[in-house]
N, C-alpha and C positions, 0 to 999 in steps of 0.2 A: 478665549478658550472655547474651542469645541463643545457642541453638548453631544452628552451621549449619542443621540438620536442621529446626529451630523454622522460619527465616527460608524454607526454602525451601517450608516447609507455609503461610506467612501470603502468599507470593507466589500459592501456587496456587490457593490461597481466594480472593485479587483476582481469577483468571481464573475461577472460579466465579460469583465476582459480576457479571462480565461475563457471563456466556455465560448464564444465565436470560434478562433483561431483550433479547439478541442472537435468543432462539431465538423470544421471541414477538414481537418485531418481523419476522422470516424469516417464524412462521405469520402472521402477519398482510397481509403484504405476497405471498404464494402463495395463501392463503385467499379475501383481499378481503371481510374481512368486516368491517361497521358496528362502528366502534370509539365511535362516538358523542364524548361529549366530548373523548376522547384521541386524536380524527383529527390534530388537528394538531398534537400535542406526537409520535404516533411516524413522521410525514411529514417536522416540518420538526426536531426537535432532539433525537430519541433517537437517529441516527445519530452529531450531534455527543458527543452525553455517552458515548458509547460506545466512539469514539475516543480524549476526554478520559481516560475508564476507562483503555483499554490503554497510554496513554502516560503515565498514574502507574503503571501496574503495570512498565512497562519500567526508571523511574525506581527505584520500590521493591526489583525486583530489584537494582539497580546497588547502592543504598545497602545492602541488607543479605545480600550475596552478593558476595563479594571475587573468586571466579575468570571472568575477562571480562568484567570492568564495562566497558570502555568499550564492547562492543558493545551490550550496554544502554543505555547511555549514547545511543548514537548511532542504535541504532531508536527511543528514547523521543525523540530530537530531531528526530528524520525526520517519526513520527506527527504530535507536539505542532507544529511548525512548518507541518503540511498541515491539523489540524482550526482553529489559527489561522485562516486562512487559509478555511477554508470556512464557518465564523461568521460574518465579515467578509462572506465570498457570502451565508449566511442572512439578514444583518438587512439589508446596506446593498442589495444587487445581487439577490436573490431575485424581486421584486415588479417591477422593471421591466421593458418594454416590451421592450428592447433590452440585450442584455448587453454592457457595453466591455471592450473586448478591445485591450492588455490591462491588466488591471487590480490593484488592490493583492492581489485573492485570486491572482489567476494567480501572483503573485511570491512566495506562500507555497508554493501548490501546486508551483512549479519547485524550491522551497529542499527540499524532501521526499528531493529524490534526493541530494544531497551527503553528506550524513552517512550515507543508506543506502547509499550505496555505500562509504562509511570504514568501515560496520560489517560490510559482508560481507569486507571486505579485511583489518581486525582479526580475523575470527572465523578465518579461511584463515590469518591468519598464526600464531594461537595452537593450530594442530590440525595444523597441515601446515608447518610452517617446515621442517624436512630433505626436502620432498617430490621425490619420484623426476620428474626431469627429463622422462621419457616422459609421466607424467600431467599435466604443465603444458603436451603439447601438446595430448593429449589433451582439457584444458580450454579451449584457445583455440582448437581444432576446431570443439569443441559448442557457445561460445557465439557464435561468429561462425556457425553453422549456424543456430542457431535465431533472428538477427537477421537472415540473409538470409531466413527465414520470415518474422517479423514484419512485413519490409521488404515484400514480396509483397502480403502479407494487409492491410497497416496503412497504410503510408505512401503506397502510391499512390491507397486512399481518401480519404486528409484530401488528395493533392495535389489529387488530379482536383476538386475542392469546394471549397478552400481560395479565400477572397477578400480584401479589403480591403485596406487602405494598407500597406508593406512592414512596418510591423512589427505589424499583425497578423496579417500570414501569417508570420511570422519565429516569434511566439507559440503557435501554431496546430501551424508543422510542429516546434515543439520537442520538444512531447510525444511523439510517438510515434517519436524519436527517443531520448528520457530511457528511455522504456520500452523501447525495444529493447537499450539499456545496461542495462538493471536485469536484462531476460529472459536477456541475456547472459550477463551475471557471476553470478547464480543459478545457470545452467545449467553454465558452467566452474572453479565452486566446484565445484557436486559433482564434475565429471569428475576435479578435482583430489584430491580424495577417496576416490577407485576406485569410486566412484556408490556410495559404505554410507550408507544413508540413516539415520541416527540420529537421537535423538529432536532435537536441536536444529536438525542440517541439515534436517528433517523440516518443522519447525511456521517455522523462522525462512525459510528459502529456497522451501518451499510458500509461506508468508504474502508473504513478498516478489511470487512469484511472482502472485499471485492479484492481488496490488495491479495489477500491472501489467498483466493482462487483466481486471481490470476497468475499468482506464481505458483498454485498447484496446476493449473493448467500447461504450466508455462516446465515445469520439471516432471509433469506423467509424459506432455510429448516430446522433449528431451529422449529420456529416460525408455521410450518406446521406440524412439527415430522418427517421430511423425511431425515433430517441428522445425518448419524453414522459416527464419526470420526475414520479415520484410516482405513476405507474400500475401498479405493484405487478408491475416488474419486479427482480429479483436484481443486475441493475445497481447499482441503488440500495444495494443492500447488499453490495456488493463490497468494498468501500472497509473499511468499517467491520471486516467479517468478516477480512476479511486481517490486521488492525491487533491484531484478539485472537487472530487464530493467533499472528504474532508475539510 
């Protein structure tokens, strides 16, 4: 049998093994440099397997690391259920004309946030359960502050743009909705906390965090016309990089 010690060194070799393959798609995508044959395996699928990557590593921790598995459990079902989901955008929806909105990726993409938000509420409850009553309000301060941020900055660019039949804008204004929930509850975890940012509230509630401005970045430039995918912006690797923070 494994000792702990063993399992949590075979855990962080998987984040090793992510994060090579993660840094030269980043220079590549800052660089813009002729990748020649491999243009379109790190445009259109090394985002996905990257993903894939981080949501067995989430999985691995859970199976071989007994303290807080199910928030493993439930970032590894968060990623896995949103890179479903954008596979499904690569092969089927990628190439046409017109994106439908909405569509089977969108209903993976929305399932993303359920379990991430079970696993910030397991991680809070296993670190903070006797927590001092002041800092739970202190935490529903900060996170309903930074959603009235988000609200400013996010929601009334997807409104003011937002078109089509009621449920594509019903699809449309969900997201930046889910994500003003996610920015929230990241943000009132920690307060809950007394803001010590240790190493898991660190990479798990960063990571969370990042997911969720990347897809606020990822639907203002939507949303305004100013995003081209695959032109070697950080956008694009939003997604993914938050997913191996996690």
């Amino acid at each position: 049998m494994a000792s702990a010690v063993e399992n949590r060194t075979a855990v962080r070799l998987g984040f090793l093994l992510l994060a090579v393959p993660a840094a030269v798609w980043v220079a590549w995508l800052l660089l813009a440099f002729d990748a020649g044959p491999f243009e379109t395996a790190l445009e259109r699928w090394l985002p996905n397997l990257l993903m894939y990557g981080a949501a067995a590593a989430c999985f691995a921790r859970a199976a071989l690391v007994r303290h807080e598995r199910g928030v493993a459990l439930g970032l590894g079902a968060a990623i896995l259920v949103w890179t479903l989901a954008d596979t499904y955008y690569r092969i089927v929806i990628w190439n046409l004309d017109e994106v439908p909105i909405p569509s089977l990726a969108d209903l993976g993409y929305l399932l993303f946030y359920f379990p991430a938000y079970a696993a910030i509420a397991l991680l809070l409850r296993s670190r903070h359960r006797d927590g001092d009553g002041g800092l739970w309000i202190d935490g529903a301060i900060g996170g309903l502050a930074v959603a009235a941020v988000a609200a400013a900055v996010l929601f009334e660019a997807v409104l003011e743009n937002v078109g089509g039949s009621r449920l594509e804008i019903a699809t449309n204004l969900t997201y930046p909705l889910a994500d003003m929930l996610l920015l929230a509850l990241v943000v009132g975890a920690l307060a809950v906390s007394g803001w010590r940012l240790d190493r898991t509230w660190l990479w798990i509630g960063g990571g969370l965090a990042a997911f969720a401005v990347a897809d606020g970045f990822y639907l203002y430039g939507t949303a305004k016309d100013t995003y081209v995918p695959g032109e070697g912006s950080l956008i694009d690797a939003g997604w993914s990089l938050a997913a191996i923070m996690i």
